[in-house]
DRENGU-56973 format. One record per residue: residue in one letter; x, y, z of N, C-alpha, C in turn. Coordinates in steps of 0.02 Angstrom, whole numbers, padded with zeros to 5 digits, always signed. Each point is the difference from the previous one (the first is absolute). Example, Ala and Ser with C-alpha at 12.3 -4.5 7.8 and 13.67 -1.06 7.14 Angstrom:
BEGIN
A+00660-00284+00390-00045+00059+00000+00045+00060+00000;S-00018+00053-00036+00042+00059+00003-00039+00055+00037;
This chain:
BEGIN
X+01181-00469-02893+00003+00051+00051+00071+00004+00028;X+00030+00061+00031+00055-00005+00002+00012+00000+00094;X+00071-00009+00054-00029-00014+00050-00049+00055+00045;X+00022+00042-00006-00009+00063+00014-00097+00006+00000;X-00011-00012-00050-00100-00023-00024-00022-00054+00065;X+00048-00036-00005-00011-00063+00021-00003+00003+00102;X+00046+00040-00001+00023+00020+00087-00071+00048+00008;X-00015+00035-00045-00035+00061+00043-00100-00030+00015;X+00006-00060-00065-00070-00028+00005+00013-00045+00056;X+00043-00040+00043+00023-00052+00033-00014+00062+00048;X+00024+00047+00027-00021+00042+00045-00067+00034+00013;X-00055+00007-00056-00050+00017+00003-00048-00045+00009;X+00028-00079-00015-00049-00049+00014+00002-00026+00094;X+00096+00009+00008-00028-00015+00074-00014+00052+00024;X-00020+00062+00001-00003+00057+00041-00084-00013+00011;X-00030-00032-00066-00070+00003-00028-00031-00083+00064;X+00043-00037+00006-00015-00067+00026+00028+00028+00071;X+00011+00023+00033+00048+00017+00066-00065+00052+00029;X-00037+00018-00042-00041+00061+00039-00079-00037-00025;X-00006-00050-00022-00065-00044-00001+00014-00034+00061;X+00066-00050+00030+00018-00028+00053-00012+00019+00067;X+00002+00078+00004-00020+00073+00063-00061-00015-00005;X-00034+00013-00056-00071+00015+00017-00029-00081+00022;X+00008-00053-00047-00018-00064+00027-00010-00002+00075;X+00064+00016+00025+00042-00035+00071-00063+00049+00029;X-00007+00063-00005-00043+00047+00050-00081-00017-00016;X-00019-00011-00057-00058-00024+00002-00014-00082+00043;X+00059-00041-00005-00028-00050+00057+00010+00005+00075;X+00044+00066-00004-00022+00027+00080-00069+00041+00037;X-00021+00010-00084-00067+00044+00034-00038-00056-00012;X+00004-00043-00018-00050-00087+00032+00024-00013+00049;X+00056+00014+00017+00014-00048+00056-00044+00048+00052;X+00030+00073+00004-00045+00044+00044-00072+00004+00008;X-00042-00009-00035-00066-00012-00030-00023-00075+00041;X+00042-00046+00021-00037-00068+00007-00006-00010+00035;X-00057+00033+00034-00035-00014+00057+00003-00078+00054;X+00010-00055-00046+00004-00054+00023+00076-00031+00035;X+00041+00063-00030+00078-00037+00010+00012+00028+00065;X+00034-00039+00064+00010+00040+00060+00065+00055+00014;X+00035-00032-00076+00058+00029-00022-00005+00049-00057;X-00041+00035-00017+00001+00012-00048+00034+00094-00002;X-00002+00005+00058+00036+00061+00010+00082+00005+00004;X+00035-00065+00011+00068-00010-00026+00014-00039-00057;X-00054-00026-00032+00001-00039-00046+00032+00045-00061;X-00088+00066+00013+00018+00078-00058+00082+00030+00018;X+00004+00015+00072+00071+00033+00003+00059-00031-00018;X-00020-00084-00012+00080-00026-00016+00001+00016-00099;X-00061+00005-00019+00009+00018-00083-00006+00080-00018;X-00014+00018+00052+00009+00082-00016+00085+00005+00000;X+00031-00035+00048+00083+00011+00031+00006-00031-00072;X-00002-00054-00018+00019-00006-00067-00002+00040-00072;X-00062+00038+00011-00006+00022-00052+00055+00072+00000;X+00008+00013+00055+00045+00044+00042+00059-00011-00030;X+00016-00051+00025+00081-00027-00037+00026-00006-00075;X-00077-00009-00045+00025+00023-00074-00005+00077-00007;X-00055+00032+00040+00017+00068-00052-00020+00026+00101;X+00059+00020+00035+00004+00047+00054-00027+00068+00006;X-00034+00032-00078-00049+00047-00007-00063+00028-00011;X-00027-00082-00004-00073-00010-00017-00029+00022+00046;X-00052+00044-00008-00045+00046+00054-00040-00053+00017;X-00040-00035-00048-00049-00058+00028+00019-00041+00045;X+00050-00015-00003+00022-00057+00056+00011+00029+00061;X+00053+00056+00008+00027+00029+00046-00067+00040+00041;X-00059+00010-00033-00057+00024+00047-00052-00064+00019;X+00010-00046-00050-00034-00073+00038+00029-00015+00059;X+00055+00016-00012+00028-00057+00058-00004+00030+00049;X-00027+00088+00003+00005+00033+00059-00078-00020+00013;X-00034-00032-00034-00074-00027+00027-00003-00058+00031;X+00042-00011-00017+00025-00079+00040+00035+00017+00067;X+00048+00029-00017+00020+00008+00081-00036+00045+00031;X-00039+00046-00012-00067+00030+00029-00068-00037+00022;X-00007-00060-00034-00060-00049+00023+00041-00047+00053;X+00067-00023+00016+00022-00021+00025+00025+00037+00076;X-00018+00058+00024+00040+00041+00035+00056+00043+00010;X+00030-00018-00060+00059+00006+00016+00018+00064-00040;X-00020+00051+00053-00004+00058-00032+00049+00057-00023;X+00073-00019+00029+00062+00046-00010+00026-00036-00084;X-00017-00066-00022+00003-00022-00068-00052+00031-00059;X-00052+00003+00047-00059+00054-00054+00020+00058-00002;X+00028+00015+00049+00016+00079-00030+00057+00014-00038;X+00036-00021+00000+00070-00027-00026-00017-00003-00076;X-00052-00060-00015-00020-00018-00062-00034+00068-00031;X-00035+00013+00034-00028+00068-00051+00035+00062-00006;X+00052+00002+00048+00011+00066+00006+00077-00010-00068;X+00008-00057-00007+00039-00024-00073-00042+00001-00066;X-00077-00004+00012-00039+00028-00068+00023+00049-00009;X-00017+00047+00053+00011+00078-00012+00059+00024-00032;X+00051-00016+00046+00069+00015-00025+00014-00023-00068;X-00015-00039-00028+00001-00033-00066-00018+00070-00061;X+00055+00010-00020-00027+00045-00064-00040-00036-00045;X+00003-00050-00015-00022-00043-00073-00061-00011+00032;X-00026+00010+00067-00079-00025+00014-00045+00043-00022;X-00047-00023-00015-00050+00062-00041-00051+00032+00067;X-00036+00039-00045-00030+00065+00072-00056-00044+00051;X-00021-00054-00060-00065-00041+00057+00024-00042+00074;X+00073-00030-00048+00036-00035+00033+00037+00019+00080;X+00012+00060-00016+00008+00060+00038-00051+00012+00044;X-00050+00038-00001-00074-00007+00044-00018-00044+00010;X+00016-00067-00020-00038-00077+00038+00044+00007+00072;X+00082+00002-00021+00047+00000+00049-00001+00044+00033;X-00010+00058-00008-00032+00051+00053-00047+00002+00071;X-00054-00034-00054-00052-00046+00032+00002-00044+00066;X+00041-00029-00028-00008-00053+00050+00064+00003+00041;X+00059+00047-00024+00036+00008+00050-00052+00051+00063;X-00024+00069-00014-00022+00002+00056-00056-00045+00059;X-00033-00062-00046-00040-00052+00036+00061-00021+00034;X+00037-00023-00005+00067-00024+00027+00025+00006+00048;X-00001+00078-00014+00017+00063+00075-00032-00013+00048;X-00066+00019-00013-00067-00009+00013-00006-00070+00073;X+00011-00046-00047-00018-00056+00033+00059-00026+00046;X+00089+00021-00023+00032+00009+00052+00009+00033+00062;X-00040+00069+00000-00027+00026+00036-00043-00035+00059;X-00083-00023-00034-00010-00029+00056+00047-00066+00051;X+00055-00031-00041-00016-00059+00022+00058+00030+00053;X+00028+00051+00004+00063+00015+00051-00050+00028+00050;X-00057+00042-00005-00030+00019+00049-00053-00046+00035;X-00004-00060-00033-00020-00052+00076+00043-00029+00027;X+00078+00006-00019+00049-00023+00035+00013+00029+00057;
């Protein structure tokens, strides 16, 4: 093989191992989110969503998990933040889009009440 063969399969194998690593990292955040038993388990998910964040900064999955995380957590100017970056995301697909839709207006919604018992 000559290098040229050699460079472009070396690029297709890590591109191929680099985006199994995303999905890994986000699937043990949706355990971590899921575990009812952990008292942490809502920064546990957001510290591997931020990771999964940091290999690919365009992954819709992560970037709307983590707005579930900081949405189960209160912290609601980060949830909106997070989804309203699904949206903006060209590469996010249309569901991905209406989840973030979704729950940005719950978001609204629920920032809403919590300023009007203030």
């Amino acid at each position: 093989m000559n290098k040229i063969t050699i460079i472009i399969i070396s690029c297709l194998i890590s591109s191929i191992t680099h985006g199994q690593g995303v999905s890994s990292i986000i699937r043990k955040g949706n355990n971590s989110y899921k575990d009812s038993t952990s008292l942490t388990r809502y920064d546990d998910a957001n510290i591997l969503y931020l990771k999964a964040l940091e290999q690919d900064s365009t992954n819709d999955k992560a970037r709307y998990n983590l707005g579930n995380t900081f949405y189960r957590q209160q912290n609601l100017d980060d949830a909106i933040a997070s989804y309203e970056s699904v949206i903006n995301n060209p590469k996010a697909s249309k569901e991905a889009k209406f989840k973030a839709y979704h729950n940005l207006g719950n978001a609204y919604l629920q920032k809403k009440r919590i300023s009007a018992k203030c």
